[in-house]
C-alpha positions as CSV (number, residue, x, y, z in Angstrom):
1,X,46.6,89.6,141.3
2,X,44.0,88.1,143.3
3,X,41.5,86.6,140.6
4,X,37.5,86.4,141.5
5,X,38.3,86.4,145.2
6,X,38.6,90.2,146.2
7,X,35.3,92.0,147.1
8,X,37.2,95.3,146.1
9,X,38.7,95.0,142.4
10,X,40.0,98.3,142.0
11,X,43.2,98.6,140.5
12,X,45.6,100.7,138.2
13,X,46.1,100.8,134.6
14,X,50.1,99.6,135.7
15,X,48.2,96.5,137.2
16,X,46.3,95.7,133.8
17,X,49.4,95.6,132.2
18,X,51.0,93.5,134.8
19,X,48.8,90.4,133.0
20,X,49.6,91.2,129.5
21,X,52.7,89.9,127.8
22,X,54.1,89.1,124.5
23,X,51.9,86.3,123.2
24,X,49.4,86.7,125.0
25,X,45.6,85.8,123.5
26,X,43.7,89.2,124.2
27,X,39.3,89.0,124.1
28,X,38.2,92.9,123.7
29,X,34.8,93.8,123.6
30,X,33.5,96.5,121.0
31,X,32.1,97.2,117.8
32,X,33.4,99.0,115.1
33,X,36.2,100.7,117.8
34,X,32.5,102.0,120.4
35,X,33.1,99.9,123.5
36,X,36.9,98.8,123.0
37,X,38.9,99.8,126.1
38,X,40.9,102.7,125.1
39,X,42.8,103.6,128.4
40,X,44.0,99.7,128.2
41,X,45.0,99.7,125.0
42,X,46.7,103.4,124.8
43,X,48.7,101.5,127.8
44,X,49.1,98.5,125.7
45,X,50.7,100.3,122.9
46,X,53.3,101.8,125.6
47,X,54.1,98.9,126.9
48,X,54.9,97.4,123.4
49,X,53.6,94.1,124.4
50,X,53.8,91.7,120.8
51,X,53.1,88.8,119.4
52,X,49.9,89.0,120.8
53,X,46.9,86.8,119.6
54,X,43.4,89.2,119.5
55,X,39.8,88.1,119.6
56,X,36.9,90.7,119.0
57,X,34.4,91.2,116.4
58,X,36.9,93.6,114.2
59,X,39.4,95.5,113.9
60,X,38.8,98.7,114.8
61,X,39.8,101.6,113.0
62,X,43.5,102.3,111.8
63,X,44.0,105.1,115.2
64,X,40.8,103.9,117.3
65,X,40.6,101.2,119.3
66,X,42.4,97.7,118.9
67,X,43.5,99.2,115.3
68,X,46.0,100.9,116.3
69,X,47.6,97.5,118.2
70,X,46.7,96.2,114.8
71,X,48.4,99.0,112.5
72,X,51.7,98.9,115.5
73,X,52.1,95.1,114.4
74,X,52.2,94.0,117.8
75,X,49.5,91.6,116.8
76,X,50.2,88.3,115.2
77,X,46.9,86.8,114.6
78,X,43.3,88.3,114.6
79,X,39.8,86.1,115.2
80,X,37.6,88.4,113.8
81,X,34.1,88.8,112.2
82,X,35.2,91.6,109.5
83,X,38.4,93.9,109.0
84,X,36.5,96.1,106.4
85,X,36.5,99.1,108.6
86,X,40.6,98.9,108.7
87,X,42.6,99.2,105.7
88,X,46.1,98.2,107.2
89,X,44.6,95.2,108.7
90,X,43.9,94.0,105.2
91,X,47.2,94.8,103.9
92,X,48.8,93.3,106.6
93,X,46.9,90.3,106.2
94,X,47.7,90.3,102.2
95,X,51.4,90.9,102.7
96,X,51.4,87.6,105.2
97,X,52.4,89.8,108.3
98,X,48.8,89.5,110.3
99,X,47.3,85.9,110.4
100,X,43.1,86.6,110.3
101,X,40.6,83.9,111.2
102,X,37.5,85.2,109.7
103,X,34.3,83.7,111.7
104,X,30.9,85.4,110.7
105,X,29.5,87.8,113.5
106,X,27.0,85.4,115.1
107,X,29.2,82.4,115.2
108,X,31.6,84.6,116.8
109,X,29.4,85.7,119.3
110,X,28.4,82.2,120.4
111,X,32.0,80.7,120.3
112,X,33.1,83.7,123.0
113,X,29.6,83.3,124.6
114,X,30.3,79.4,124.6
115,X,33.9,79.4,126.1
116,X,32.3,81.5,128.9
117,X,30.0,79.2,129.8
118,X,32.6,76.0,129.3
119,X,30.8,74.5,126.4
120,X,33.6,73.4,124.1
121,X,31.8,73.6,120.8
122,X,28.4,73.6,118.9
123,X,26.9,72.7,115.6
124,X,26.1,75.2,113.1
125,X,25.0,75.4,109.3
126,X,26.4,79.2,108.6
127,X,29.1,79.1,106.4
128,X,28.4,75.5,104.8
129,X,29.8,76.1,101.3
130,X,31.9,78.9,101.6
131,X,35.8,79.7,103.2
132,X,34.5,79.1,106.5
133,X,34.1,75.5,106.2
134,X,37.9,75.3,105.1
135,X,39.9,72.4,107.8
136,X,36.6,72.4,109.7
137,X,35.2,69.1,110.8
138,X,31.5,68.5,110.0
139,X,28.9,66.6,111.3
140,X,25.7,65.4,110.3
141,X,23.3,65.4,112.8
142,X,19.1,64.1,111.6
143,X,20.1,63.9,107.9
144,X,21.9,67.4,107.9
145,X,24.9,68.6,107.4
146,X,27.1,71.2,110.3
147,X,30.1,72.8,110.9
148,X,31.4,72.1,114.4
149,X,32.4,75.6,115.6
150,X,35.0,75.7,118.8
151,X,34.7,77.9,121.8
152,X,36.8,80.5,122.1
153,X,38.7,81.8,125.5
154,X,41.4,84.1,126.1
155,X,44.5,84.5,128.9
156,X,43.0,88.3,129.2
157,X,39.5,89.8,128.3
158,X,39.5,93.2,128.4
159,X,36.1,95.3,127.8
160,X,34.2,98.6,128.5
161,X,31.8,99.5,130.8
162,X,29.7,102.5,132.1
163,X,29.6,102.0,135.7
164,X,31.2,99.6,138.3
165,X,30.7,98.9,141.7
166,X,33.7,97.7,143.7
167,X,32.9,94.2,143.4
168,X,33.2,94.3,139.4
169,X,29.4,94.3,138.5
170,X,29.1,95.7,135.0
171,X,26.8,98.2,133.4
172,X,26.9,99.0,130.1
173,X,25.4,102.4,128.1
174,X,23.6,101.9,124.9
175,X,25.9,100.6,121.7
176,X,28.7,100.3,123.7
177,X,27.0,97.6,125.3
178,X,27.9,95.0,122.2
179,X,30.2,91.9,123.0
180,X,31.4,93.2,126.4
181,X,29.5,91.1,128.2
182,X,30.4,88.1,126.3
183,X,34.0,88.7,126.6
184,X,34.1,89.5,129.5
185,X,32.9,85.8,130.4
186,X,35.5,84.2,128.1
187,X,38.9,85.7,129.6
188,X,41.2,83.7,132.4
189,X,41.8,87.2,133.7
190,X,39.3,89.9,132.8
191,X,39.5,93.8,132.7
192,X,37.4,96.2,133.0
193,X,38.1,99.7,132.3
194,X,34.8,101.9,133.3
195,X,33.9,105.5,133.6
196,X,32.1,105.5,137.2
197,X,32.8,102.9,139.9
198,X,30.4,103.2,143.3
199,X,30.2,101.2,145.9
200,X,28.1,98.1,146.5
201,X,24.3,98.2,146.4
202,X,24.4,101.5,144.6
203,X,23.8,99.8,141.3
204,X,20.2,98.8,140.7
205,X,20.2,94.7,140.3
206,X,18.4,94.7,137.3
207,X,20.3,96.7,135.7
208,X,23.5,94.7,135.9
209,X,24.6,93.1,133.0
210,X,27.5,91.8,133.8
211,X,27.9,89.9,137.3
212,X,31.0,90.7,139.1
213,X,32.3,86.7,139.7
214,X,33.2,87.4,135.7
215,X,35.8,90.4,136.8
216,X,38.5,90.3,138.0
217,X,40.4,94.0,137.9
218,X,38.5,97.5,137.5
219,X,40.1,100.5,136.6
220,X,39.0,104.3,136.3
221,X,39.1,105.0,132.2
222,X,41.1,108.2,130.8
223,X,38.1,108.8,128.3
224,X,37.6,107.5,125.2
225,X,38.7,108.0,121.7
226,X,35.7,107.0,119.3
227,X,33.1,109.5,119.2
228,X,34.6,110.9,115.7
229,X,34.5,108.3,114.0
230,X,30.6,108.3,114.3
231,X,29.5,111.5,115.1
């Protein structure tokens, strides 16, 4: 795949795949399962890619979203801000068969938002005192004490979007807005699954939230799979 170069970034779902593999480290954007891709991940779960190493604010929900990679064990380690929302996560993670790095949401945000932007860590006092600080360096910076916090990047970002033009500018609706936009900075490779694409200058510019230099592959979604859960 041609990455950031193409003006016309419309693919298939079979070319999504093409750039997961066992191993992999996988960003997805959502919250609480609203705004995870579901046509990537329903092709993910086909594909029985494994071993894979997922970054997102949760887990999702046992049969929405990235749970259900979660609950197929075809992750090994989960970067996360909470798993509360997925029982099988947690017993996965007791029983020693899912590694989970638990980083509180607004550190999370801003290691995904920093490994976008190339900033290779930052200084923070969240989670002095507790679990998080465990085999973290700190410093002390004008008599206080900090946690140094890593970026975090990933070979694949995948994430959710309302409309798309062909050049891979993003617009999100409402909630399932969340960490797409982040994540979709942070990946090597980035996805974006949407459920209109256009063609350019049919998207208003200030209404873009994500610029199309961050995307690499677009591709029509199936429709999604969360609306139970909250409605």
């Amino acid at each position: 795949m041609e990455a950031k170069r193409s003006l016309n970034k419309i693919g298939t779902l079979s070319d999504a795949l093409s750039v997961i593999h066992d191993g992999s480290t996988v960003m997805f954007g959502g919250f609480g399962g609203i705004g995870n891709p579901p046509t990537i991940i329903r092709g993910m779960l086909k594909k029985g890619v494994k071993d894979l190493t997922l970054i997102g604010n949760d887990s999702a929900f046992p049969h929405i979203g990235i749970g259900q990679i979660i609950k197929n064990k075809q992750a090994k380690k989960l970067i996360a801000s909470h798993i509360g929302s997925n029982p099988v996560a947690g017993q996965l993670m007791t029983e020693g068969e899912l590694e989970v790095e638990f980083s509180p949401q607004g550190t999370l945000a801003e290691r995904i938002r920093a490994g976008g932007v190339g900033i290779p860590a930052f200084l923070t006092d969240v989670g002095l005192g507790s679990m998080i600080e465990e085999g973290k360096e700190k410093v002390t910076l004008n008599n206080k004490e900090y946690l140094l916090e890593t970026a975090l990047t990933a070979d694949v970002s995948i994430v959710y979007a309302k409309k798309a033009d062909t050049f891979g500018n993003l617009i999100y609706e409402t909630s399932a807005r969340n960490t797409n936009p982040l994540v979709a900075m942070a990946g090597t490779f980035t996805i974006a699954e949407v459920e209109e694409i256009v063609e350019p200058g049919e998207l208003a510019p200030e209404e873009i939230t994500t610029p199309g230099i961050f995307v690499d592959l677009i591709i029509k979604t199936e429709g999604v799979d969360w609306k139970w859960v909250w409605e």
